[in-house]
PLY file of the C-alpha trace (Angstrom):
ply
format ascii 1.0
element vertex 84
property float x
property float y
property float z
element edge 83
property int vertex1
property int vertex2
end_header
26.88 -16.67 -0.48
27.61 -13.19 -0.37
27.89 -12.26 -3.94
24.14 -14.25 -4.31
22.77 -11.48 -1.49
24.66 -8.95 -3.65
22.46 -9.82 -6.33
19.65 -6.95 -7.09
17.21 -9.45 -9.07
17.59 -12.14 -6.43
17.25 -9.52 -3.58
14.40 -8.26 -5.01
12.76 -11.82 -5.99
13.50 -12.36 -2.05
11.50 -9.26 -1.25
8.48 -10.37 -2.93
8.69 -13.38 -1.85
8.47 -12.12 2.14
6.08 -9.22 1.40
3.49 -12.15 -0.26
4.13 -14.39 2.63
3.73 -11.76 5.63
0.50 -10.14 3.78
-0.80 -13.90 3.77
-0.05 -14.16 7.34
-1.71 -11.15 8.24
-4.55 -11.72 6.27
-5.07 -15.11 7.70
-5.04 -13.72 11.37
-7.16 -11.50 10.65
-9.94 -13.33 9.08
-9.53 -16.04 12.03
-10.28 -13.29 14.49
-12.80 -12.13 12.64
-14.37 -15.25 12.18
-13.85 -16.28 16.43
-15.37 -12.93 16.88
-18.95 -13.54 15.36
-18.92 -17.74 16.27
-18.67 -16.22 19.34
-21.37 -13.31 19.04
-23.59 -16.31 18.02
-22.91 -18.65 20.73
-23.77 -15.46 23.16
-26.94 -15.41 21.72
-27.77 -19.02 21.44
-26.59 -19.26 24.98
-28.81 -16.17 26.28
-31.76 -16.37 23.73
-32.34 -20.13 23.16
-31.08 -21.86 26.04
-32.35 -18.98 28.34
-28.80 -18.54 30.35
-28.92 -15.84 32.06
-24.77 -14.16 30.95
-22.98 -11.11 32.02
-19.63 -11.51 29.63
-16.49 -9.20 30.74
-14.31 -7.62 28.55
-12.01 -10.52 29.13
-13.95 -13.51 27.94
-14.81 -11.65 24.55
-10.86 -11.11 24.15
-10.37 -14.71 24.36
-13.27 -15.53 22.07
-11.78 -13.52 19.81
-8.61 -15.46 20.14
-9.76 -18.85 20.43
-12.91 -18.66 18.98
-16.63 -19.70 21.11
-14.68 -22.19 23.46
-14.80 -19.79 26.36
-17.84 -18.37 25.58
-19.04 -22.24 25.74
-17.16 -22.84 29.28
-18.51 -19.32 30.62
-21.95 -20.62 29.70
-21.58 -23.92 31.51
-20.10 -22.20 34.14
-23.38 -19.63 34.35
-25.31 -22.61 33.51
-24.06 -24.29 36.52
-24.77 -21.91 39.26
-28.40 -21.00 38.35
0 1
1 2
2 3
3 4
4 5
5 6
6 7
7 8
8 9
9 10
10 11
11 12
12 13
13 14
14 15
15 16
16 17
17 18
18 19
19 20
20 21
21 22
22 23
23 24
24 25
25 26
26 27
27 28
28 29
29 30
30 31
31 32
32 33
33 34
34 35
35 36
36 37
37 38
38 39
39 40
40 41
41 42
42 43
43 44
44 45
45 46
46 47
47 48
48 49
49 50
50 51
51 52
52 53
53 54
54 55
55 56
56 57
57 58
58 59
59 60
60 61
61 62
62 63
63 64
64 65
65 66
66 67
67 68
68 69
69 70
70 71
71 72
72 73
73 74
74 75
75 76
76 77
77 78
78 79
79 80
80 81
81 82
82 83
């Protein structure tokens, strides 16, 4: 086991290898965020434009949106929904 760590080719075959697989990771994340992020920019304006919900969304609530995508955006605006 050793002397196959040892090796430079393999070692450097192993390199590649996790460089492609992090920089797919990374890329990934960051087009799901990006993609939570404006979901969510639209369901704030189908939920203050169309529907007519009156919203004031924290800082908070657009960092989970951002995470999770519009499913807190969607609870917020039931929960705004609910008390007019």
């Amino acid at each position: 086991m050793e002397a196959l760590l040892a090796s430079p080719i393999i070692s450097a075959v192993v390199s590649v290898a996790v460089a492609y697989i992090a920089f797919k990771v990374a890329f990934f994340t960051l087009k799901r965020v990006f993609m939570n992020a404006v979901t969510g920019i639209l369901t704030y304006l189908v939920c203050v434009h169309i529907l007519n919900i009156p919203m004031d969304i924290g800082l908070g609530v657009w960092a989970l949106t951002a995470i999770l995508g519009p499913i807190p955006m969607l609870i917020a605006a039931g929960w705004y929904g609910f008390l007019k």
